[in-house]
N, C-alpha and C positions, 0 to 999 in steps of 0.2 A: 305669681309668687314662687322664691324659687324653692324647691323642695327642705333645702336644710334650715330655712327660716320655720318653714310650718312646722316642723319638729321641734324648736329651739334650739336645734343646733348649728353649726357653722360649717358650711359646705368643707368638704375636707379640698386641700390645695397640694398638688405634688408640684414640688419644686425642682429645677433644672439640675442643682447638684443630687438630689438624689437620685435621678433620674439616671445621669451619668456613672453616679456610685453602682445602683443595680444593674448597669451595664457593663460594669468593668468587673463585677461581683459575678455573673452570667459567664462570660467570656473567661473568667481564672479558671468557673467551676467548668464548663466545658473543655479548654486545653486539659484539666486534669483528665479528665475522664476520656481523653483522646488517648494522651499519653500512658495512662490505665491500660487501655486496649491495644495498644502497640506493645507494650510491654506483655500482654498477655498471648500475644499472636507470637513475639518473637520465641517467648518460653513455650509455649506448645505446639508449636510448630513440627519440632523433630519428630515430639510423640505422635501426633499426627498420620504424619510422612512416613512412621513406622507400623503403624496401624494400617492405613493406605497398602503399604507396598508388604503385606502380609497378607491381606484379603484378595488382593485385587490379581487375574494372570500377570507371571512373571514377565510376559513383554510388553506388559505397559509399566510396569518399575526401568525397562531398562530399552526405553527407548527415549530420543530426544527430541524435544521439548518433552519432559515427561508430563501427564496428565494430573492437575491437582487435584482431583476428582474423582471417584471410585468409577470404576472403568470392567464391570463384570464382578463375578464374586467366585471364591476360589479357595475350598481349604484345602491344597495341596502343599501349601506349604507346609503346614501344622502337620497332614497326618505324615510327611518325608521328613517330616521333623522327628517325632516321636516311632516312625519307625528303623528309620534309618540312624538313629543315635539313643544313645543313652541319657535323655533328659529328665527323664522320671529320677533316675537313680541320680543324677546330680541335683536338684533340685531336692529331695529327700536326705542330700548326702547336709547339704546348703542349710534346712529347716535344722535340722539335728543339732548342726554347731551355734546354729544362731539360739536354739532355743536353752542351750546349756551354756553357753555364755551371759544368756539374760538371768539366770536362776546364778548362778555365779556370782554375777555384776550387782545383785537385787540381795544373797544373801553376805556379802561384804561388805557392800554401800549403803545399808541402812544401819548396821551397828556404827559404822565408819561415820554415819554424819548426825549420828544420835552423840558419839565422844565427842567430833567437835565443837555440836550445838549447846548440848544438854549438861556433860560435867565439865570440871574445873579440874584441871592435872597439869601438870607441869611440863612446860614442850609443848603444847596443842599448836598453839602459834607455829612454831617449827615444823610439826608433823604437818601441819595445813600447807604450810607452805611447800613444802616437799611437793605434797600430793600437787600442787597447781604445778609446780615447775618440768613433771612430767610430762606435763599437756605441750609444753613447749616443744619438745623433740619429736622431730618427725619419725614417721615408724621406718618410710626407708633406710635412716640412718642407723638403723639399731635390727634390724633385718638378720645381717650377717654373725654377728657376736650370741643372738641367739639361738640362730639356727645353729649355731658350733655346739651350744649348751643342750641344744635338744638332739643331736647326735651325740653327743657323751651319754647323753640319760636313754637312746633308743625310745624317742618319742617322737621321731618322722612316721610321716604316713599314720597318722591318730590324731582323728578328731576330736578325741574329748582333751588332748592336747593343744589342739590349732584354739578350739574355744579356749582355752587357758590363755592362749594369747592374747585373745581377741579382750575376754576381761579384765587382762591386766590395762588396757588403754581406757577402760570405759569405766574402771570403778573410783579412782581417784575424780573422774568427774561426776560421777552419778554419787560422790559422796558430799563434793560441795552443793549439787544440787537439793540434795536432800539435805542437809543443812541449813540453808535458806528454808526450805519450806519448815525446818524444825522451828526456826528462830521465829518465824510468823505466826506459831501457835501461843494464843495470850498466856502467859505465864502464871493465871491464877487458874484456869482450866487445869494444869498441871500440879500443882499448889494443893488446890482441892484432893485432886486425887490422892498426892500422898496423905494428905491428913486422913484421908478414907480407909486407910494404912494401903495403899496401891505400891509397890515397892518400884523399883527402876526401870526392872522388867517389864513391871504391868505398865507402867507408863507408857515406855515403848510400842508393845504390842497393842492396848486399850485406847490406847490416846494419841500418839503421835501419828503412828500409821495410819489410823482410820481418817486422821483430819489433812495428810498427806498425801493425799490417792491422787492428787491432778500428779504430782512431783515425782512421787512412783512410776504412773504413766510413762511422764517424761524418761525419768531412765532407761526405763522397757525398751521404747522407743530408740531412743538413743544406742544401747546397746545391740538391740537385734538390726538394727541399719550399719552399723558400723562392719557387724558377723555378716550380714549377708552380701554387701555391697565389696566386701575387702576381695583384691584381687595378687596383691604385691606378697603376703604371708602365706595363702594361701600355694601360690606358684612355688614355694622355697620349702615349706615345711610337705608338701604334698607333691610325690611324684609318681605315686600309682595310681596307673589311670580308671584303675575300679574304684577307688574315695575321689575322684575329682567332684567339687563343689559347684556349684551351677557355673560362678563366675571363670572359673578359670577353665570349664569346660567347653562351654562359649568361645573361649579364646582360642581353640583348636579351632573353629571354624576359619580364620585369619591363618595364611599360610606361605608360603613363598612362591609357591606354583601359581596359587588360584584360595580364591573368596567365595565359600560359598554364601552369597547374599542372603538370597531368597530364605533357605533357612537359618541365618544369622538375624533375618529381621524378625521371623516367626521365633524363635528362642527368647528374641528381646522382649519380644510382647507378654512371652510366657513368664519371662523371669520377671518382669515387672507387674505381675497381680499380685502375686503374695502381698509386697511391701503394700500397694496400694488397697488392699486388703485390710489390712493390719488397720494402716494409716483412718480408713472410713469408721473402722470399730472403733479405734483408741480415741476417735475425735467425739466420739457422742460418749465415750467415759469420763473423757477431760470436763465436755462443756456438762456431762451431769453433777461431776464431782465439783464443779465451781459453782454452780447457784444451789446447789444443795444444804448448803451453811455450816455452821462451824458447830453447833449447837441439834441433833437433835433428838 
């Protein structure tokens, strides 16, 4: 007797077409996750390769077939690095502008996306628009006209200047960003409050920012990559070489005689922890500030 009779039940029967369907089902999810990993070997690879050829003796970076593979261990490039240059101080020069540019960018762009979400005035529309159409225009193209303005006013070579710049790119969008996140707070949440007698202010401050924290993030974000990665503003507003900023310090490495590699790659590794720093912290605030609820 066969099994699924003694039970009352009816033997279960897999049929041909599904058979084929969960093989074709198989085979989609597999090429994805091929193509996943292609994609993720192409995008890490450089970093890799830079990693690689900072650790490992300089003549296995520069011999051919080079080795993909760590080939010895070696901090000589790092400490020729930081002795032989001023990285500390451009890297400090770098932190400085990015972090007054974010307070900047943070205290502009939250009254900025509190007027366009939260009141009713006349122009909003129009001001909003402004603000987007900035985004449009490239910074190289606008490079020169204000470099003229910031030699009228003797603000070359000043950092709390270059971050002036770097704000003016990052607050028109860190105000629609915060915008949106204003617009997604439920509107009796707000409601409540005033009847509480909570005035516009306290709204602001009590309510909207506390439920806005992933969208704050995001600006932060956004603006201190923008300050820290910018190389084109920097080269034009800054030409003493005691404030050079990491990135455009870096750029001395690159020369017309000769390259120095070896410590061009240890630079790049050093110039890339902060952000990726930043990036580990701000990801575990985000993902806190979003399951955290709206309510508590």
């Amino acid at each position: 007797m066969a099994a699924g009779s003694s039970t009352g039940q009816a033997p279960v029967v897999i049929r041909p077409g599904r058979r084929k369907y969960a093989g074709s089902r198989l085979a989609r999810k597999t090429g994805r996750y091929v193509l996943i990993a292609v994609v993720i070997v192409i995008v890490l690879f450089p970093v890799y390769w830079m990693v690689l050829s900072t650790f490992q003796p300089e003549k296995y970076s520069l011999t051919y077939p080079p080795p993909f593979f760590l080939h010895g261990f070696n901090f000589g490039a790092l400490t020729s690095l930081f002795d032989q240059q001023p990285i500390a101080s451009w890297l400090a020069h770098s932190f400085l502008v990015s972090v007054v540019a974010v307070a900047i960018t943070l205290l502009l762009a939250v009254p900025g996306g509190y007027l366009l979400s939260r009141l009713r005035w006349r122009g909003a529309g129009v001001f909003g628009f402004l603000l987007l159409f900035t985004q449009i225009m490239p910074g190289a193209m606008i490079v020169v006209p204000e470099l003229q303005f910031y030699r009228v006013l003797g603000w070359t070579n000043n950092l709390f200047a270059l971050a002036a710049v770097y704000a003016a790119f990052t607050v028109p969008l860190g105000c629609w960003i915060l915008k949106s996140a204003f617009d997604n707070v439920p509107g009796e949440v707000v409601e409540a409050a005033i009847v509480d007698g909570t005035g516009r202010i306290g709204v602001l401050l009590r309510i909207l920012i506390p439920l806005s924290r992933p969208a704050l993030v995001a600006v932060l974000v956004v603006a201190f990559f923008v300050s820290w990665n910018d190389y084109v503003f920097a080269s034009a507003f800054v030409t003493n070489r005691g404030l050079y900023t990491a990135g455009l310090g870096i750029s001395t490495f690159i020369s017309e005689e000769d390259i120095q590699l070896y410590q061009l790659q240890a630079a790049a590794v050093v110039f890339s922890l902060v952000p990726v720093a930043l990036y580990l912290i701000v990801q575990r605030h985000i993902v806190r500030g979003l399951t955290a609820g709206a309510i508590k």
